[in-house]
N, C-alpha and C positions, 0 to 999 in steps of 0.2 A: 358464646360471645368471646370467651377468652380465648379460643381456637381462631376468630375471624383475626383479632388485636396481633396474635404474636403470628398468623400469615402476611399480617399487610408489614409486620415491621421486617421479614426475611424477604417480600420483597422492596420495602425499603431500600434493606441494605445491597442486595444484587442490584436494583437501578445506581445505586451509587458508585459499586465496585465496575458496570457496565462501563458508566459516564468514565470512570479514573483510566479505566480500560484503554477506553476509546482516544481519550485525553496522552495518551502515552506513545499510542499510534502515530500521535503529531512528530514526536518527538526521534523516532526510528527511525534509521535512513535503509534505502535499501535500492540496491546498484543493479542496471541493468546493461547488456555491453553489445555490441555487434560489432564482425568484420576482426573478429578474434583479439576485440580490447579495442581496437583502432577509435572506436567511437564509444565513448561510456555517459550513461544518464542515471543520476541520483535523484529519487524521489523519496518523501518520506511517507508515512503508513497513511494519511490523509491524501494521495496521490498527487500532490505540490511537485511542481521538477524542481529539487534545488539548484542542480548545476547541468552542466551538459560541456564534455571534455569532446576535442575533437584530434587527433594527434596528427602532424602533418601528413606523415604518410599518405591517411585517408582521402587528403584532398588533390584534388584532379582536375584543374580547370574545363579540362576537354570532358570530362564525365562528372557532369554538376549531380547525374540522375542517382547516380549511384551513391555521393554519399547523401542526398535526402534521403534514399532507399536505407541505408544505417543508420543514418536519427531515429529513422521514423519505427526501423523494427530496434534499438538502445530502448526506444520510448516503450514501447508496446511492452519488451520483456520487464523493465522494471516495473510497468502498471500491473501487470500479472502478478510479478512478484510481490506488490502491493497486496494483492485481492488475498493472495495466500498466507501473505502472513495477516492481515485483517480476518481473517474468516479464520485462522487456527487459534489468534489472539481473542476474539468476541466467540468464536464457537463455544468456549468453555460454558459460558453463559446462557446462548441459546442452545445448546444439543446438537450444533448442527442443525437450526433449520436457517434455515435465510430470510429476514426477519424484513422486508423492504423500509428503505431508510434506517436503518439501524446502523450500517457499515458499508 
């Protein structure tokens, strides 16, 4: 019985160190860019877009397509960059597996 008590309180504390984990992810920004900076997108480790900078350059009236095509890949890289730092930040806890709904 003393072996079940002092399992369920380490995993106590890993659900809580999980959640503070998780919790901090909020808090991290992380920048994605296309078009060599021209367009940049800040999201944070919950994949929130904070901001989305567009620098004149990039804009083209005659070529509307093209800077959607850079939002859209600014957007993509920093989601990524999201997932990478979530899954290096919670892997510690899971091992590496991918735990659905966790991150």
């Amino acid at each position: 019985m003393n072996n079940m008590n002092q399992m369920m309180k380490q995993v106590k504390k890993m659900q809580e160190q999980m959640m503070k984990a998780q919790e901090e992810l909020g808090t991290k920004s992380i920048e994605g860019t296309a078009g060599g900076g021209v367009v940049t997108v800040v999201v944070n480790g919950h994949k929130n877009v904070q901001s989305i900078v567009i620098k004149p350059e990039a804009v083209d009236p005659d070529d509307v397509e093209m800077l959607q095509d850079l939002v859209l890949t600014a957007v993509n890289d920093a989601l990524n960059k999201a997932d990478e730092l979530a899954n290096k930040d919670m892997g510690k806890f899971t091992g590496g597996m991918k735990i659905p709904g966790l991150f």
